[in-house]
N, C-alpha and C positions, 0 to 999 in steps of 0.2 A: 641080623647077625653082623652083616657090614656096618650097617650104623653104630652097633656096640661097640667092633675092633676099633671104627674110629675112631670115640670118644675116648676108648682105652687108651690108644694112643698116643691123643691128643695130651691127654692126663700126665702121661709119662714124659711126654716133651716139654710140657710145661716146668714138670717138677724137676727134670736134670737142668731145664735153662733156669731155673730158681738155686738149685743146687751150687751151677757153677758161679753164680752170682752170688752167692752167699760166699763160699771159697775167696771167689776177689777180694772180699769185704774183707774178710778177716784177715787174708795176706796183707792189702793197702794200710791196715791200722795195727800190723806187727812190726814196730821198728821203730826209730825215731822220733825225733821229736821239734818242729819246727813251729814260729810262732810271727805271726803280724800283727802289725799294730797303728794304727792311722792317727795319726796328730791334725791340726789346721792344714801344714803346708804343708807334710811330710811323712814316709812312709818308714816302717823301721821293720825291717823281716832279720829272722833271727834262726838259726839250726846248727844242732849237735854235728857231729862229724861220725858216729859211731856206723856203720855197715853190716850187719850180720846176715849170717844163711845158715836159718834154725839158731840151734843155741849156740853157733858156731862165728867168734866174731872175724868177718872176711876182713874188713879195713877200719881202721881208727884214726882215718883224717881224710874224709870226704866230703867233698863240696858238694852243697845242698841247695845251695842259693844260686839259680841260673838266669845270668842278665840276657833277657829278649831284644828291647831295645834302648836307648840312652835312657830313657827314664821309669822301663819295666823291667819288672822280675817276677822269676817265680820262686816259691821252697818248693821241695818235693819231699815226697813220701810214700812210700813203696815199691818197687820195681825202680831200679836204677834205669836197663834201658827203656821200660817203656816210658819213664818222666823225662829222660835224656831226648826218645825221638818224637815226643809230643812238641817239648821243648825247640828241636830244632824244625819241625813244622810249622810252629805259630809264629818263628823269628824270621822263616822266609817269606809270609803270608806279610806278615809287617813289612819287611821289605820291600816285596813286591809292592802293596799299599802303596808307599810313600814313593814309591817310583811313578805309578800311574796316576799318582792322584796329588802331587807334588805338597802331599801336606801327612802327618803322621797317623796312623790306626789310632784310634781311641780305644784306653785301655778296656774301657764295657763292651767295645764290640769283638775285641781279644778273648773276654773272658764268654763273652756268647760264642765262640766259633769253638771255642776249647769245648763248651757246653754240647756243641750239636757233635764234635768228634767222638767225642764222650759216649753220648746216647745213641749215636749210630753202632756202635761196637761194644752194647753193652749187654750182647749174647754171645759175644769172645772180648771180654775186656781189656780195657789198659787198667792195671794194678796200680792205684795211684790214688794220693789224695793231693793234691796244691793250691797252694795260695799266693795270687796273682794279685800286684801290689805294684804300684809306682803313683808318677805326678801325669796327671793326664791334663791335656791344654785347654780341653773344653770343659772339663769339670773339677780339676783338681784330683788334690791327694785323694786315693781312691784304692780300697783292699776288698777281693774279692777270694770267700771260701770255696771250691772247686772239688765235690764228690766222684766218685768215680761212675755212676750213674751219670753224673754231665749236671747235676746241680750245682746250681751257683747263688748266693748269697751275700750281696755286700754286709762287710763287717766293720763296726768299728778296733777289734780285735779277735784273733782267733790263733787256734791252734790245732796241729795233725799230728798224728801219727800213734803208737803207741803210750809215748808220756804224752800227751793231749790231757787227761784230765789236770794230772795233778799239777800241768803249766799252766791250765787256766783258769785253777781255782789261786791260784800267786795272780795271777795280771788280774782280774777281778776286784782283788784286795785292797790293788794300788792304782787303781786306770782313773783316770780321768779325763774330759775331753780337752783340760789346758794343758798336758802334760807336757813337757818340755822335751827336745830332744837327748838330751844328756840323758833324764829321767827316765825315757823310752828304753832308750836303748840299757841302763841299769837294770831296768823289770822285765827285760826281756832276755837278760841274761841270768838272773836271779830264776826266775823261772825254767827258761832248761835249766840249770846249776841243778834247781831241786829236783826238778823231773828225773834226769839223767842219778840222781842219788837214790831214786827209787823206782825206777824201771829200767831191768837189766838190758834192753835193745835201746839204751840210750846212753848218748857218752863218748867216746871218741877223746881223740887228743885236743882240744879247743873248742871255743864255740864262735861261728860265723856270722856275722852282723851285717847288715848293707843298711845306707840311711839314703833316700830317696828322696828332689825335693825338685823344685823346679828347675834350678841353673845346677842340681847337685845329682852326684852318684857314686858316694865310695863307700867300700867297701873293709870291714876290721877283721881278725883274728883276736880274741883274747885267749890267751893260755895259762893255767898254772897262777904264776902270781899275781900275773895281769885280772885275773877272774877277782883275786883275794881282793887286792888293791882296789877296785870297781865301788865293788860289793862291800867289802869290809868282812874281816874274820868270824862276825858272831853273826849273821848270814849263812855261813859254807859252817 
């Protein structure tokens, strides 16, 4: 009889910890839409500004792109604060790093610790998908896709969030490994452009660019006509 209650038990706990894991999943990939991209020396991350809660849009110009340290970043996608205080945990681990150790974190060992935060807490989740990108010193330009299980994957390009498919069937079309950064950063806005014209949790007023490279880290806005001008009209 005890043995039965256990296993019954056991069952049921398994299936709510599956349950609420299933829920995270599908919250982290309702919304947005960001995208990386890795050249030779250089990183190019790209996301929509759009913000909703349900069919409900909260904000239409939010920053999605969070710079960690001089030459990383991340996109986010789903749960504002939990991307926000992942974000500001892995920028003071950096820090601290490079305080004790008088030389910088490497971006693979960022994107492992993001990995074990991840998986330790992935029976009360962070709601999130990210991709963690920049110029790392020991190995270079270097993009990594970050699940909310704590999987991680280097990429040569990728994409989260809800328009994920249809911005990675655009980068696909046009990727190649010589791409040029001008180029990058066009197909990366070309792709949210279409994404965001066909899933309603993408969009916002602009889309966010950061270009990553060894001695480099700025950051664009294109809006409106800036997007036409880019892209060109028969594009949009």
């Amino acid at each position: 009889m005890l043995s039965h209650l256990y296993t019954s038990n056991t069952a049921r706990t398994i299936e709510s910890d599956a349950a609420i894991i299933e829920k995270a999943l599908e919250k982290a990939y309702k919304g947005t839409t960001t995208i990386g991209i890795a050249l030779k020396e250089h990183i190019v991350l790209a996301a929509d500004k759009k913000a909703t809660a349900g069919i409900y849009v909260a904000h239409k110009s939010v920053k999605k792109i969070i710079r960690i340290t001089d030459r990383f970043a991340l996109t986010i996608a789903g749960l504002v604060a939990d991307a926000q205080s992942l974000a500001d945990y892995i920028r003071a681990e950096a820090q601290y790093y490079q305080l004790i150790n008088g030389r910088p974190m490497g971006l693979r060992s960022i994107a492992y610790l993001l990995s074990l935060v991840l998986n330790e807490y992935k029976y009360f989740p962070f709601i999130v998908q990210l991709i963690l990108g920049g110029y790392d010193y020991y190995e270079g330009a270097k993009l990594f896709a970050i699940e909310p299980y704590g999987d991680v994957t280097e990429e040569k390009y990728t994409a989260t969030g809800s328009g994920s498919p249809i911005a990675i069937g655009v980068i696909e079309s046009e990727y190649s490994p010589d791409i040029s950064i001008d180029d990058a950063v066009k197909l990366a806005v070309k792709a949210i452009t279409a994404a965001s014209s066909r899933d309603i949790f993408s969009g916002g007023i602009g889309i966010d660019v950061a270009v990553i490279g060894k001695d480099l880290y700025r950051e664009y806005t294109f809006q409106g006509d800036e997007i036409k001008k880019l892209l060109g009209r028969a594009i949009l």
